[in-house]
N, C-alpha and C positions, 0 to 999 in steps of 0.2 A: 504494500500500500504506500501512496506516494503522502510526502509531508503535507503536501496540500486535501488528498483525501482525506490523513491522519486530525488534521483542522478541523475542516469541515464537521467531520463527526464525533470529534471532542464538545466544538462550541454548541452542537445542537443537541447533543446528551447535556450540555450546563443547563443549558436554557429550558429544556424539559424539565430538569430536577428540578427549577424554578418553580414552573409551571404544579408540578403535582402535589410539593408539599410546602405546607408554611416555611417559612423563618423563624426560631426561637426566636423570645426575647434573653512526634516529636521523638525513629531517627535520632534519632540520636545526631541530631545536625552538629555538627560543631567546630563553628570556626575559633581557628586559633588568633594570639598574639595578635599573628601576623596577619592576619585576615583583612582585606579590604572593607569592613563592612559601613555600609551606609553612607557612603562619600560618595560625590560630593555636599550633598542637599540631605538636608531632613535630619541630622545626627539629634540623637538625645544625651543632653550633656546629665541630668540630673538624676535622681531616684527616688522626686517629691511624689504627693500627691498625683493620683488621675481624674480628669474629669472624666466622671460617668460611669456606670456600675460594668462591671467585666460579665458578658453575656454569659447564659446558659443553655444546655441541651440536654432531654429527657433520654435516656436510657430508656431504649424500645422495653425491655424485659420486662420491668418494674417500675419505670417512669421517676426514676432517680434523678433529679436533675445537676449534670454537676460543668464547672466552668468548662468552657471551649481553650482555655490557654491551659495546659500541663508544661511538664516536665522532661525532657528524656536527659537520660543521666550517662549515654554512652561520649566518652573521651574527653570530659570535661568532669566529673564525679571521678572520675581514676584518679586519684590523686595519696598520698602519704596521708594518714590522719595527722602529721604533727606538721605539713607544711604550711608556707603564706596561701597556697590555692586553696587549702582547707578551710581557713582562715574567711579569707574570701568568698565561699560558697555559704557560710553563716550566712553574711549578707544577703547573699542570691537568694538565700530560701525566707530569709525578713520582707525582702520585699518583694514575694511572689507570694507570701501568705498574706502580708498586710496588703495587697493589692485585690486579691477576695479570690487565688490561686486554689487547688488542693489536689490534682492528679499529680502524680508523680509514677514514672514508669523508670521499670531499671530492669537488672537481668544477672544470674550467678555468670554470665558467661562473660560482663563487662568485670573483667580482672576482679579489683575491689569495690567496684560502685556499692554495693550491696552493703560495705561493711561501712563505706561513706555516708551513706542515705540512711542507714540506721541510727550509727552515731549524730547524725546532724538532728535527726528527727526527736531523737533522745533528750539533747543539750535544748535547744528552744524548746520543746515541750509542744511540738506540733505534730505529736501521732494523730492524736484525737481531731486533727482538721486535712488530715491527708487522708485521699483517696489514691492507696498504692498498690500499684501493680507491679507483679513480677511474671518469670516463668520458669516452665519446666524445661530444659533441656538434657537430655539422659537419652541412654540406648538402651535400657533394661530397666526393668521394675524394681531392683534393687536401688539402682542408681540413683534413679528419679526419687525414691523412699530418701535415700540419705541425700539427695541433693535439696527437698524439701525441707528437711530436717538444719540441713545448713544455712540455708537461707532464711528463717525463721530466727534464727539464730545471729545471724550476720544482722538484720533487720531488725533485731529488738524489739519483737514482735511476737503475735503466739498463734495472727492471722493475718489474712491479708483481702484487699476489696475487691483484687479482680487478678488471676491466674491463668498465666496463657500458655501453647506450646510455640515456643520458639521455632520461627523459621518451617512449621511443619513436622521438625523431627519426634520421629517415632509414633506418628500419629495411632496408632494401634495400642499404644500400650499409654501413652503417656496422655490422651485423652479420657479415657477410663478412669485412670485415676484419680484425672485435674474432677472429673464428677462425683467420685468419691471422696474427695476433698469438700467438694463444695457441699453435700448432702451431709459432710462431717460440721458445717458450719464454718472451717478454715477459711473461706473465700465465698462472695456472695456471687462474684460473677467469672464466669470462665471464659478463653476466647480462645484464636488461633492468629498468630502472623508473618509475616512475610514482609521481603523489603526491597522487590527488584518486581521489572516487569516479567519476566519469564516465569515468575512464580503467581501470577492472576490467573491465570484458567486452573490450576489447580486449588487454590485459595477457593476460589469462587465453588468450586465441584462440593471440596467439602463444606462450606459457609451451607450449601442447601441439605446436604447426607448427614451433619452434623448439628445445625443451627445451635451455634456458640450464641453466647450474650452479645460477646464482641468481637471485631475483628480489626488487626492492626496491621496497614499497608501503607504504601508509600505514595505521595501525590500532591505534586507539586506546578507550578507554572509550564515548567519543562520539561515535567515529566506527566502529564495530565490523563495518563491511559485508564486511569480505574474509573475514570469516569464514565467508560465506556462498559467497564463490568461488574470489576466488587461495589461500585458504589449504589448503580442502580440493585445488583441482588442486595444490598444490603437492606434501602428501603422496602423491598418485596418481600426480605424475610423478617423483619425487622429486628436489626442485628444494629446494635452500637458501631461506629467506626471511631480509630483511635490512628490518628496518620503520625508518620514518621516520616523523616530526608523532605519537609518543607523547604529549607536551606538546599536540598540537593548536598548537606553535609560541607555546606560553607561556599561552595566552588559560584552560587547564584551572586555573590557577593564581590566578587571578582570578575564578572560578569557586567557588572553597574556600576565600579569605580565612577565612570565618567558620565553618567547615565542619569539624565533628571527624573523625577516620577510623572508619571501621566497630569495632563492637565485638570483632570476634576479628582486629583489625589486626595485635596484639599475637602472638597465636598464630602468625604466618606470619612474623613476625621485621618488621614494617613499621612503622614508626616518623615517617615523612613522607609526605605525597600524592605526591611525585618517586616516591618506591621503590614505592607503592603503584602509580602508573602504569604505572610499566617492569615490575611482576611481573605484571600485567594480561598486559601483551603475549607476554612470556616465558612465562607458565602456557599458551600455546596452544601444543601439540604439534608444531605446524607451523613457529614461529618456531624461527628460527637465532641472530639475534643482532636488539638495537634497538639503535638508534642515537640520541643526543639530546646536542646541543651546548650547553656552559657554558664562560664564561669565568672562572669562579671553582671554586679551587681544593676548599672545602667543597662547591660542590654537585658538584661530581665524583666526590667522596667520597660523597657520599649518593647519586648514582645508582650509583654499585658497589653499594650494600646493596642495589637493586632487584634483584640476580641471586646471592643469598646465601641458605640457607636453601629453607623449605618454601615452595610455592608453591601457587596457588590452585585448588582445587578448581572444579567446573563452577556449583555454586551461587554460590558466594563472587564468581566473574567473571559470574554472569547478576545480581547484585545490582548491583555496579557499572554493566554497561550499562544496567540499570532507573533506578538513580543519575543517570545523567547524562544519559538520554533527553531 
């Protein structure tokens, strides 16, 4: 399929998810140090106040409503518990709760995020307003037993609010259990995910053989395929979605050094390419919450403003993927 057919039927999958379901009222992206981000136009220097409440989205399952801006904690949460990044990510997590934050997604397979996100969650005293997610990654029932057992552990924790299989592995064994976890009362809601396009028609297969609570895929300006499939079976099955690689893992950012924001940026409340990307993914009816990891306090703050405010109509999001085709 040629780029230009690839358009076409991206913008007119937005524009229908428009059309069928209301508006409510994070990949672990992560760019480094070095990172181009938000130059030249639009930087947010601060980590004050926001204006306007950080939107929300019902959980198909149960109708849980929880914010559209989370957390991913892969490459930025890797960190030494006794360094300055550790240090630093205090802050990131003050002002992603004080900002009206509470997803938080991690994984035993991100080195020590697990051990970071527990400790951090420990010291401020913000178990009780996170909604965290981990998964299972294991090849055997054994494993996946003691790899839950660790992560519990590592997490400072005795459950967790939503349990997923990593990447698909061991769907056979390590499904099963994520259910008997959750009937154990461990976790209230289970999913499955994935984070490339070559793994959507499989995603999608079991999303309908399995009907998880949730499902975590990737989906962004550049990369806008699932709009094409897990996003519409999501609203069909009514299945949560929880997106990762919004940033494309920092590389969008590098992309728009020299790159102004569209002329009615201003109108939608967008102010940096960050927020501009995270309201991309959040304007599609089907997303639940994105997830996108920063170890700094300011952009954490600026990814809050990505879920503030009016969001993107079907045009405004078909200019974008035209944008970055």
């Amino acid at each position: 399929m040629t780029r230009r057919r690839d358009f076409i039927a991206t913008a007119s999958l937005v524009a229908t998810g428009f059309a069928l379901a209301p508006l409510a009222a994070c990949s672990q992206d992560r760019p480094t140090a070095s990172t181009p981000r938000d130059k030249p136009v639009g930087a947010i220097a601060d980590v004050g106040p926001m204006a306007g409440a950080l939107l929300t989205r019902a959980i198909p399952s149960s109708g849980e409503q929880i914010p559209v801006i989370g957390v991913g904690t892969s490459g930025s949460y890797e960190v030494p518990l006794d360094s300055p990044e550790f240090t630093a990510l205090k802050d990131v997590m003050k002002v992603f709760f004080e900002g009206g934050g509470s997803v938080i997604d991690t994984s035993p397979n991100y080195s020590n995020a697990e051990d970071v996100v527990g400790a951090l969650l420990a010291d401020g005293g913000w178990r009780d307003k996170c909604f965290l997610a981990t998964k299972l990654a294991a090849d055997s029932r054994s494993a996946l037993e003691a790899q839950w057992a660790d992560s519990l552990r590592r997490l400072k924790t005795d459950k967790v609010e939503l349990l997923q299989v990593h990447n698909l592995r061991n769907m056979a064994e390590a499904m099963p259990y994520a259910r008997e976890l959750k009937a154990q009362g461990k976790t209230r809601y289970i999913g499955i995910t994935h984070y490339v396009e070559s793994g959507h028609a499989e995603t999608e297969r079991l999303m309908r053989a399995e009907k998880p609570d949730f499902v975590q895929i990737n989906y962004s300006v550049n990369a806008p395929q699932a709009a094409r499939t897990v996003l519409p079976a999501a609203q069909e099955l009514g299945i949560a979605v929880m997106v990762n690689r919004a940033f494309d893992d920092g590389k969008l950012f590098a992309k728009t050094r020299d790159m102004a924001l569209p002329a009615w940026a201003g109108a939608v409340g967008v102010s940096s390419w960050a927020q501009m990307f995270l309201k991309f993914v959040v304007s599609h009816p089907a997303v639940t919450v994105v997830i996108a990891a920063t170890g700094k306090p300011e952009r954490q703050s600026d990814n809050l403003k990505g879920g503030i405010g009016p969001l993107l109509d079907d045009d405004q999001q078909a200019e974008l993927v035209a944008l970055f085709a």
